[in-house]
Backbone atoms as SQL, in Angstrom:
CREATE TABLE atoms (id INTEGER PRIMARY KEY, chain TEXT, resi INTEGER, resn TEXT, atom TEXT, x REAL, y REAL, z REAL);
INSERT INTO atoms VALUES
  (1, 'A', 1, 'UNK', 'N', -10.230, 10.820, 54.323),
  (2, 'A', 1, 'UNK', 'CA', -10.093, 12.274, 54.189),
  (3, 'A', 1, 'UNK', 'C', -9.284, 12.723, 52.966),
  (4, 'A', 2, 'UNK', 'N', -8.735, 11.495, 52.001),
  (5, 'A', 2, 'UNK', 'CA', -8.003, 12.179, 51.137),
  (6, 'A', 2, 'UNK', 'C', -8.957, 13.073, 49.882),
  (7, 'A', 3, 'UNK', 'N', -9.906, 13.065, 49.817),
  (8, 'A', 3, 'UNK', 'CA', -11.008, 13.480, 48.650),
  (9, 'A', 3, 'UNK', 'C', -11.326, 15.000, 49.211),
  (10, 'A', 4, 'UNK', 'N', -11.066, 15.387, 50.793),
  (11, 'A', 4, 'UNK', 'CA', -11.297, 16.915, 50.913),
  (12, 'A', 4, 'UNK', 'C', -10.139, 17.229, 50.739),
  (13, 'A', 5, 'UNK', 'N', -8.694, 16.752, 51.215),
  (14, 'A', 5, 'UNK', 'CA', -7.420, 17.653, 50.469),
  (15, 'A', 5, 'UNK', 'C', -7.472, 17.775, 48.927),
  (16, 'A', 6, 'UNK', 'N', -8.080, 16.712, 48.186),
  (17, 'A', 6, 'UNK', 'CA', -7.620, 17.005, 47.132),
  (18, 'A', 6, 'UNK', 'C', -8.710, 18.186, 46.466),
  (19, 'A', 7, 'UNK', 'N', -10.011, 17.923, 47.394),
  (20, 'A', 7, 'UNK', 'CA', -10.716, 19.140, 46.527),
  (21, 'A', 7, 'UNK', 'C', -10.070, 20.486, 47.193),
  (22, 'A', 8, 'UNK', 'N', -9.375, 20.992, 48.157),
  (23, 'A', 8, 'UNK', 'CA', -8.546, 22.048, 48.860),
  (24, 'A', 8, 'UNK', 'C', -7.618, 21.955, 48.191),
  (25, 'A', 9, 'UNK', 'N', -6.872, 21.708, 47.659),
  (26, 'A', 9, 'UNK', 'CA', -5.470, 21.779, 46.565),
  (27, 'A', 9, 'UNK', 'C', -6.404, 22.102, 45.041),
  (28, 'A', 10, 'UNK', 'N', -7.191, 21.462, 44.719),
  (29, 'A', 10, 'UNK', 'CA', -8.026, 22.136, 43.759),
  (30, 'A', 10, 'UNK', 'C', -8.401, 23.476, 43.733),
  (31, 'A', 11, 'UNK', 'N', -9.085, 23.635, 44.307),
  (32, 'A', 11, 'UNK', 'CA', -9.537, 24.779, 44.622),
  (33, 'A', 11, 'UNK', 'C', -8.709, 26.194, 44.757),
  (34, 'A', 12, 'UNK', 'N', -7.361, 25.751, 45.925),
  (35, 'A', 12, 'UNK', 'CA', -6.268, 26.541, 45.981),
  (36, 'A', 12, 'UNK', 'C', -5.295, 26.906, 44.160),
  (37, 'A', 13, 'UNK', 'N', -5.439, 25.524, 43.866),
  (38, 'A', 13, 'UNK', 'CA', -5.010, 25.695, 41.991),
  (39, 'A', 13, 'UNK', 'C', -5.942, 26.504, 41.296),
  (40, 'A', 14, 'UNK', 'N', -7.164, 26.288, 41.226),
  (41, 'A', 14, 'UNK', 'CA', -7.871, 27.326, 40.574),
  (42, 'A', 14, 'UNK', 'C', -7.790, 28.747, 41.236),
  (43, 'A', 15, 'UNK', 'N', -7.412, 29.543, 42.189),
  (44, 'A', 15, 'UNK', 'CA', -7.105, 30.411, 42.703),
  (45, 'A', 15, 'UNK', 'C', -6.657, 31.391, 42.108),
  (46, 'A', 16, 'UNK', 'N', -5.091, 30.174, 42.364),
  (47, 'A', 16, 'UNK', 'CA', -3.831, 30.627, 41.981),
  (48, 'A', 16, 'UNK', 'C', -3.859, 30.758, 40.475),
  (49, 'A', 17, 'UNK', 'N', -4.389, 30.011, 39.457),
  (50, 'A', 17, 'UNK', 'CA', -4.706, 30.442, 37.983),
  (51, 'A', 17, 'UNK', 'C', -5.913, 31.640, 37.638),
  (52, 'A', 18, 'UNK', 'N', -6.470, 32.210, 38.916),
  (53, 'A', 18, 'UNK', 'CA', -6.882, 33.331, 38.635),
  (54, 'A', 18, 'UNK', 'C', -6.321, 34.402, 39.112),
  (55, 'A', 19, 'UNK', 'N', -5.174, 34.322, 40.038),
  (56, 'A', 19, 'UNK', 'CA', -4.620, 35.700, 40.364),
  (57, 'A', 19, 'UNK', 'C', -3.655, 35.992, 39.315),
  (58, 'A', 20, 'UNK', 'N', -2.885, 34.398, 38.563),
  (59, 'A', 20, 'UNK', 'CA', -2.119, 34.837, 37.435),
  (60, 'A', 20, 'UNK', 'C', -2.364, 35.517, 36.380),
  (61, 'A', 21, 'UNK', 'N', -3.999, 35.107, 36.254),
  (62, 'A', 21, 'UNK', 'CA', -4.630, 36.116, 35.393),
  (63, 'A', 21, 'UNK', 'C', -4.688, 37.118, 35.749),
  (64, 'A', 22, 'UNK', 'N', -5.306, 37.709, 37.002),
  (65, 'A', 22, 'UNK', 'CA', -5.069, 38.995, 37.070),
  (66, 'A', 22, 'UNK', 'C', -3.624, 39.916, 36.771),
  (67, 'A', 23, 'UNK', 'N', -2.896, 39.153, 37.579),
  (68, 'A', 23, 'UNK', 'CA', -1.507, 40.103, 37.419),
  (69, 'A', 23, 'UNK', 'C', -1.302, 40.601, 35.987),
  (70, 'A', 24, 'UNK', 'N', -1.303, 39.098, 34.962),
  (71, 'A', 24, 'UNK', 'CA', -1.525, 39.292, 33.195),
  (72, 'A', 24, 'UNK', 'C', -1.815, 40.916, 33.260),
  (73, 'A', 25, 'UNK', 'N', -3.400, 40.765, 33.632),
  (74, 'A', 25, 'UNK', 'CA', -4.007, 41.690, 33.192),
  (75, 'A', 25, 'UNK', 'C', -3.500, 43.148, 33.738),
  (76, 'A', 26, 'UNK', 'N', -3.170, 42.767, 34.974),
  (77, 'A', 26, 'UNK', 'CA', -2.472, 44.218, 35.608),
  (78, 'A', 26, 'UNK', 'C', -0.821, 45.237, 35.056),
  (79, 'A', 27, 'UNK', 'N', -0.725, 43.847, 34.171),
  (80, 'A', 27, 'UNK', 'CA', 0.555, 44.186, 33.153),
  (81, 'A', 27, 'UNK', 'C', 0.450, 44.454, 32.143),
  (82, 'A', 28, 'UNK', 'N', -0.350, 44.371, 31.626),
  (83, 'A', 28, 'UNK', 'CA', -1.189, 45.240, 30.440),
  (84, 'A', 28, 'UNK', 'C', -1.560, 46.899, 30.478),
  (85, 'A', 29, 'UNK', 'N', -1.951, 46.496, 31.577),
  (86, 'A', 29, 'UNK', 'CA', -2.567, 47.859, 32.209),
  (87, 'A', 29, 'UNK', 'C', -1.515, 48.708, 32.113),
  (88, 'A', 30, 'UNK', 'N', -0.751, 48.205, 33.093),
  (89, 'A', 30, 'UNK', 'CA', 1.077, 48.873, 33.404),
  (90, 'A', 30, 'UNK', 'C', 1.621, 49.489, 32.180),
  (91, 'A', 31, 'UNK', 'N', 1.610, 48.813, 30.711),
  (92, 'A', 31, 'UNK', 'CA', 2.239, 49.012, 29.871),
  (93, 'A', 31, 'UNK', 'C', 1.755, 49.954, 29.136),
  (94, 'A', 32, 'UNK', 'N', 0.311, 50.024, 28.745),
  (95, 'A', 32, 'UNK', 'CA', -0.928, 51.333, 28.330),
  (96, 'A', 32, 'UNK', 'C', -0.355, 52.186, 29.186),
  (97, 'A', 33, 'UNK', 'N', -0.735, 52.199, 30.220),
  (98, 'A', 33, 'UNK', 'CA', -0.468, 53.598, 31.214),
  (99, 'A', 33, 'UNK', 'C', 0.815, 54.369, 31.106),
  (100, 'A', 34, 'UNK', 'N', 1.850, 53.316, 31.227),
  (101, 'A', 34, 'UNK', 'CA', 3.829, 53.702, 30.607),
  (102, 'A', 34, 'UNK', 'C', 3.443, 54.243, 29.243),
  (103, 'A', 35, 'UNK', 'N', 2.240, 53.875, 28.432),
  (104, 'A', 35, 'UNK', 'CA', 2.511, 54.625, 26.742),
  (105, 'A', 35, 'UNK', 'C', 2.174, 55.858, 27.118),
  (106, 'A', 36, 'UNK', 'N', 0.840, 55.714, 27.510),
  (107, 'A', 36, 'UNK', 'CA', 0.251, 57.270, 27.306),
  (108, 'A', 36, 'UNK', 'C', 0.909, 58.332, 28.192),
  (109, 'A', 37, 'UNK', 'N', 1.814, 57.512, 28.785),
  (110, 'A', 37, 'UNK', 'CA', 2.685, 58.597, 29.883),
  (111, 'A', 37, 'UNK', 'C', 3.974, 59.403, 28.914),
  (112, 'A', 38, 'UNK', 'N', 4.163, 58.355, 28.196),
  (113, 'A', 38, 'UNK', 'CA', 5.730, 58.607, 27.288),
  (114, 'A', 38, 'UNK', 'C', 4.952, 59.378, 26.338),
  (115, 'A', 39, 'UNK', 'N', 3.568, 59.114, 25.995),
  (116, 'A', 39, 'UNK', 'CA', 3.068, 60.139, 25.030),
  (117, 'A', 39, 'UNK', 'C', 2.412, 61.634, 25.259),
  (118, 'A', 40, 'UNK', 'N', 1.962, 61.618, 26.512),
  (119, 'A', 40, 'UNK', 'CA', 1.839, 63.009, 27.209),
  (120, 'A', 40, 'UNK', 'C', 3.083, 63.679, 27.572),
  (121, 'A', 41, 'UNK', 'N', 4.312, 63.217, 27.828),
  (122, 'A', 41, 'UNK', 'CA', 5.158, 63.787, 28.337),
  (123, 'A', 41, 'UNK', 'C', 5.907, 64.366, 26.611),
  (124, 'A', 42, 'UNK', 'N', 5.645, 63.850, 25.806),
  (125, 'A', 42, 'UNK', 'CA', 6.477, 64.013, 24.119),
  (126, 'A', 42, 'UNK', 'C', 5.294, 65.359, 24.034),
  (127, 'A', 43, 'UNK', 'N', 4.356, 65.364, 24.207),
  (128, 'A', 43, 'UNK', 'CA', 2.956, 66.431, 23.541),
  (129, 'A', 43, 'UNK', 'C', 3.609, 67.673, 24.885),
  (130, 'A', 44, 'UNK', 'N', 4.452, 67.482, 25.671),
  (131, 'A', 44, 'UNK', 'CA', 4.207, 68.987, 26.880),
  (132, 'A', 44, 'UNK', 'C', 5.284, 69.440, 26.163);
């Protein structure tokens, strides 16, 4: 049985290297959104 944990720890690793990506990406987001906020609030 060791060849299905290791493909389940695989699998769980590739996961987890795509939610890190997401977050990445959700912090990007975060930081655009904080500009155009600091820049709408300078234009009122």
């Amino acid at each position: 049985m060791p060849g299905l944990l290791d493909r389940l720890l695989g699998v769980l690793l590739a996961d987890l290297e795509v939610v890190q990506e997401l977050l990445a990406d959700l912090e990007v987001v975060q930081v655009q959104l904080a500009e155009q906020v600091r820049v709408r609030a300078r234009t009122m």
